[in-house]
C-alpha positions in Angstrom: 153.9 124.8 208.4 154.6 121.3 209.7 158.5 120.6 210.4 159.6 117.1 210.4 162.3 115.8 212.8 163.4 111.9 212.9 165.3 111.2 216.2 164.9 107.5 216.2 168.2 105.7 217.8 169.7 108.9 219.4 170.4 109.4 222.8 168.3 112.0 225.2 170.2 114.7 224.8 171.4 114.5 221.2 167.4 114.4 220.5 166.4 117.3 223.1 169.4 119.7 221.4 168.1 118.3 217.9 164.4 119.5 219.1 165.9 123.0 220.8 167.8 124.0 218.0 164.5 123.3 215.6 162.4 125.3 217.4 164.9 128.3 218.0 164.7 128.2 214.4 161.0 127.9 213.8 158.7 131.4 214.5 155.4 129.2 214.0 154.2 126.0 213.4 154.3 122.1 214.3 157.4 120.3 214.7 156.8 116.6 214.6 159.4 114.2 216.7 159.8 111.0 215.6 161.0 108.9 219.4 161.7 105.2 219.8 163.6 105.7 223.1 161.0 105.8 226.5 164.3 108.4 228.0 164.2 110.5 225.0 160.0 110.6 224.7 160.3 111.8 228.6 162.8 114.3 228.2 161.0 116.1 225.1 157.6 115.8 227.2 159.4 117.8 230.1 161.1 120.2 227.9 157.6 121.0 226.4 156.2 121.3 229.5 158.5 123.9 231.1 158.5 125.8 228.4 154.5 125.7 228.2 154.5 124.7 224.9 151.6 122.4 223.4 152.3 119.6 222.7 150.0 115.7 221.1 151.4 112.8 221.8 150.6 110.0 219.3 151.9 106.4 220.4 153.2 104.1 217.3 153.7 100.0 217.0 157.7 101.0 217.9 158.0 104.7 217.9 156.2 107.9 219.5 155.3 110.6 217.7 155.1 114.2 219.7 154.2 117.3 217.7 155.0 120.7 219.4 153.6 123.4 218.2 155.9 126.5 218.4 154.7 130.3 218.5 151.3 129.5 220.3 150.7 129.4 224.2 148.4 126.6 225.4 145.0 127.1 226.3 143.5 125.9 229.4 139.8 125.4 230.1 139.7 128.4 231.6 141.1 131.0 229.4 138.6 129.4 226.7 135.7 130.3 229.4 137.6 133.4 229.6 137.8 134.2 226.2 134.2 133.5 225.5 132.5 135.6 228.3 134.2 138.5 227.0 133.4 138.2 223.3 130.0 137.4 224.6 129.7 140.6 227.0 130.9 142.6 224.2 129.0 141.7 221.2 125.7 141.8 223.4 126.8 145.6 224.4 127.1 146.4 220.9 124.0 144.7 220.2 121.8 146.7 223.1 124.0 150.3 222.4 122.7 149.6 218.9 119.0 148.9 220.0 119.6 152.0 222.6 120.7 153.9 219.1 117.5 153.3 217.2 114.6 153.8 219.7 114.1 157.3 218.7 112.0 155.7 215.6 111.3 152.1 217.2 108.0 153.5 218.7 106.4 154.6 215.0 108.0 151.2 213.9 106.2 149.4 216.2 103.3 151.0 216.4 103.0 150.3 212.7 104.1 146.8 212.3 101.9 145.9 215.7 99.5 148.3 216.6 101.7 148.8 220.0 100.2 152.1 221.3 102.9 155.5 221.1 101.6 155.8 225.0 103.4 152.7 225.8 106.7 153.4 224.2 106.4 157.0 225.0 109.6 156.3 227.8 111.9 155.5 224.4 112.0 159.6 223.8 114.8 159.6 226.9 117.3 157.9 224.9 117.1 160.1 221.4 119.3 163.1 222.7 121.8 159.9 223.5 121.5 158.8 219.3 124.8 159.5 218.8 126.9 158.1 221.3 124.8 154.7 221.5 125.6 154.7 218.0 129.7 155.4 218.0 130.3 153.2 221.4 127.9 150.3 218.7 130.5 151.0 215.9 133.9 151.4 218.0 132.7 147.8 219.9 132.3 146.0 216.6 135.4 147.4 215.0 137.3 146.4 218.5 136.1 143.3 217.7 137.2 142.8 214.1 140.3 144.1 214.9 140.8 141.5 217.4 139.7 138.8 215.1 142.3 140.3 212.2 145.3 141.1 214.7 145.0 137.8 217.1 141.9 135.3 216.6 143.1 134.1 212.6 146.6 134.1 213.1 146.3 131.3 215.6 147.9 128.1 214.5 145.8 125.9 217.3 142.1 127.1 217.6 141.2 125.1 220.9 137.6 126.1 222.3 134.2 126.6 220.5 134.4 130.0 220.6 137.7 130.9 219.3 136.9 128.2 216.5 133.2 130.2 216.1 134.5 133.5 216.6 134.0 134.8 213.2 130.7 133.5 212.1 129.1 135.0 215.7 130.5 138.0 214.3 129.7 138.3 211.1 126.3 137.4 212.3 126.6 140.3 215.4 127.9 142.6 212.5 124.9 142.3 210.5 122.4 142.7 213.6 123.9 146.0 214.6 124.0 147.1 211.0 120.4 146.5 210.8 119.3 147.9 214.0 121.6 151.3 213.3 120.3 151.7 209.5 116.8 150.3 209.9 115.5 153.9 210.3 116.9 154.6 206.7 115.6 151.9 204.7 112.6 150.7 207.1 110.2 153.0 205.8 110.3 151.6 202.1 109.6 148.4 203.4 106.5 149.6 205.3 105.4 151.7 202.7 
């Protein structure tokens, strides 16, 4: 929800308690400042800054717009890097506990799609006592995940960063690969034969 708040022709301080009292008021969204004085555009700037609020500034013929957006912490660079390695690290460890998970029957499936010998795959038999648990830690990383998207990724007002903007079509798309890999055993063989 965008807030509108027209401070053009008051002093600094009337327009920083106008801007305070705004956002003590607001749990989430954008206000929008309307500035003509250069005093008044510097004091919001600093009060936005201390607070670590984000904050655009967008310049105008004879006024300055700022819009703050309240209930959201900036991002740097760095907690977008941050925040991508780990959503990457997981979803590739649900991906591989979910290949783990299937490789009791990945050697027949092979064997038949490719003519890949048994003898070759015949190391995969040390994971099938493991079915099981490669299969829950698959299920409980993806449904970490969609929690996370549910609980913090949508409710952000500011998306900055391509993976917080991304985050729910790479899952979807993880989601589906470790469904396939965990149920392929199921449905593969009607496929085959």
């Amino acid at each position: 929800m965008t807030h509108t708040l027209d401070c053009c022709g008051l002093s600094c301080k009337e327009a920083l308690l106008h801007t305070q009292t705004t956002l003590s008021q607001m749990n989430e969204g954008i206000l929008e400042i309307k500035l003509n004085s250069p005093s008044s555009i510097r004091k919001i700037r600093h009060y936005a800054q201390k607070h670590a609020l984000h904050y655009r500034e967008r310049k105008g013929d004879s006024t300055t717009l700022i819009a703050i957006t309240a209930g959201v912490k900036p991002h740097t660079e760095t907690d977008n890097m941050a925040g991508a390695a780990s959503f990457w690290t997981l979803i590739t460890g649900a991906l591989v506990t979910a290949l783990l998970a299937s490789t009791c029957c990945l050697a027949p499936l092979l064997f038949l799609l490719f003519g890949i010998t048994a003898g070759s795959l015949g190391f995969l038999h040390i994971f099938a006592p493991y079915h099981t648990f490669f299969t829950a830690l698959a299920v409980s990383v993806i449904g970490y995940l969609w929690y996370y998207y549910f609980r913090t990724v949508r409710k952000k007002t500011l998306c900055e960063g391509w993976a917080c903007r991304y985050y729910l079509r790479y899952l979807s798309i993880g989601t589906l690969l470790v469904c396939i890999l965990l149920s392929y055993q199921y449905w593969a063989i009607y496929l085959i034969g």
